[in-house]
N, C-alpha and C positions, 0 to 999 in steps of 0.2 A: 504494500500500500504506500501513498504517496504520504502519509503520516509518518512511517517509521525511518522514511529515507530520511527527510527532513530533524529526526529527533536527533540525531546523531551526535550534533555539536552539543546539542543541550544535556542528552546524556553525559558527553564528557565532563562540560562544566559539574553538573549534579554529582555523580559519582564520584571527582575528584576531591570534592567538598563534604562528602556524606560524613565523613566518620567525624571530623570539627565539629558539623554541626549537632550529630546525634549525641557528640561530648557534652556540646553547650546547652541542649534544649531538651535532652533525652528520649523520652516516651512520648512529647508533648510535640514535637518533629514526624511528619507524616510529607510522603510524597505524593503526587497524581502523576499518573500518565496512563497513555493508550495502551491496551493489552493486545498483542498480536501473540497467533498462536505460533507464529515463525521462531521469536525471542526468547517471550517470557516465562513458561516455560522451566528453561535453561537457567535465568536471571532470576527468577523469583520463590518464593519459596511458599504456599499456602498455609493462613493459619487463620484460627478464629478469631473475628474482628473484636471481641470483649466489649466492654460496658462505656466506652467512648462514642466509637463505631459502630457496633452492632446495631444499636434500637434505628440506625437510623438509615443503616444498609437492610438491616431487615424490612422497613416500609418500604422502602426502593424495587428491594426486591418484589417483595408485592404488587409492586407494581409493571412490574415487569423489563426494570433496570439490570443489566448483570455488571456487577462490579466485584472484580477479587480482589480481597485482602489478606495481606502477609510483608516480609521482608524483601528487600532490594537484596540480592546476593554481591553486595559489593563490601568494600570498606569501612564498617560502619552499622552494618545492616541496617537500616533505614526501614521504617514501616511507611507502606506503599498502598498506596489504591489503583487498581489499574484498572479502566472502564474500557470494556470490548465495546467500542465503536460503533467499529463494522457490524457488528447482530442488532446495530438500531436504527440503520440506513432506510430501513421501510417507513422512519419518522421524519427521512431528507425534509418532503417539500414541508411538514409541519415545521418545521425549525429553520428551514431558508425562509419563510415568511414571517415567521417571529424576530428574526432578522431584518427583515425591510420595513416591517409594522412597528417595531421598537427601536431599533435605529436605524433606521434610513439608510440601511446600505446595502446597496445593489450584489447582487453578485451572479457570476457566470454563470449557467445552468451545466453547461458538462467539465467544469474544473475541478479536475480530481485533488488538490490539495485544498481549493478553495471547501468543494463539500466534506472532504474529512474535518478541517477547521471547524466547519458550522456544527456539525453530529458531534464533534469531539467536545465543543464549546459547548454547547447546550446541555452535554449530559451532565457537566462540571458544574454550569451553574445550578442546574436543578438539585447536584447533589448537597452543593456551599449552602444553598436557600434551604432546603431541608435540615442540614446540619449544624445552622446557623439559630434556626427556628427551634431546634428541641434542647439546646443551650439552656441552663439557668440563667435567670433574671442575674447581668452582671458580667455574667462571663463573656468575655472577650476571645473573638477569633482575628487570625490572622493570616491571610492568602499574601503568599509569595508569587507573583506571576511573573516567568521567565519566556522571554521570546513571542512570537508573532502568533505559534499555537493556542494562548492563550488570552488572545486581546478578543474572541468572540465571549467565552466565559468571562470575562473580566470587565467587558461594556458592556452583558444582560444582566450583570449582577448591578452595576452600578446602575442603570438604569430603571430594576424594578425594586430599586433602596434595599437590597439587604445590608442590614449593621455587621459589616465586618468589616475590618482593617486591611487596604489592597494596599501592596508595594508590586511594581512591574520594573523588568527591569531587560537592557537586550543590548546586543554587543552591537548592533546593526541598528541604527536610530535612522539612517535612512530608508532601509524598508519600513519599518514602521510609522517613517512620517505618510512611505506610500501607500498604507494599509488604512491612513484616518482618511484622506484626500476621498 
């Protein structure tokens, strides 16, 4: 998929940085990314998501979201959520129009990195807004958003006000000026 070619740089960064961060922030450091069944696999390690995660991957799942939870097999073992994409494709044109109806932006109808972005983003935010919602009165969340995969999640969220704390951040500022444009 034209997702996993693109994650590559961002893997590096992530992974090269896992084990600092799961030093500094421990249990309370979670990753996202795309599950392909090419990779992950190999990279990941399945486990049960516990009293953080679970209550809220379990209504997901109910709904019929598939997201796995476990460890990054890297440096650090990092806890990971990886959302298979690709098995939610049959919700494209719902979430390409959620897209043009809540931010006004356009996108190409057969661009394969464009529609992974949208399916990828959309499952992200739906998951942050769920996640974000079953939260105690007080508790503070905080989305790290890296790179250009993440600017469709990251302008649904801000867009339909969920209270959480976004930092973005991308080695390439000039695609992403071409990405708001």
């Amino acid at each position: 998929s034209e997702v996993c070619r693109h994650v590559g740089g961002i893997y590096t960064v992530l992974s090269t940085k896992a084990a600092t961060t799961v030093q500094q922030w421990g249990d309370r450091y979670c990753i996202i990314g795309p599950y392909t069944d090419q990779t992950s696999p190999t990279e990941f390690e399945l486990l049960s998501p516990g009293p953080i995660f679970g209550p809220t991957l379990s209504r997901l799942h109910d709904q019929g979201m598939q997201v796995h939870f476990g460890r990054w097999l890297v440096n650090g073992n990092p806890k990971v959520l990886l959302f298979d994409y690709l098995a939610h494709f049959d919700r494209l044109n719902e979430y390409r129009q959620a897209v043009w109806d809540e931010l006004r932006i356009p996108a190409p109808p057969n661009d394969a990195e464009t529609n992974d972005a949208i399916v990828f983003g959309a499952l992200v935010a739906e998951f942050l807004a769920e996640f974000v919602a079953s939260q105690p009165a007080g508790q503070r969340v905080v989305a790290h958003f890296h790179e250009w995969m993440a600017s469709i999640a990251l302008s649904l969220l801000r867009k339909r006000d969920v209270r959480l704390a976004t930092v973005f951040t991308t080695q390439d500022i000039t695609g992403a000026l071409r990405a708001i444009r």
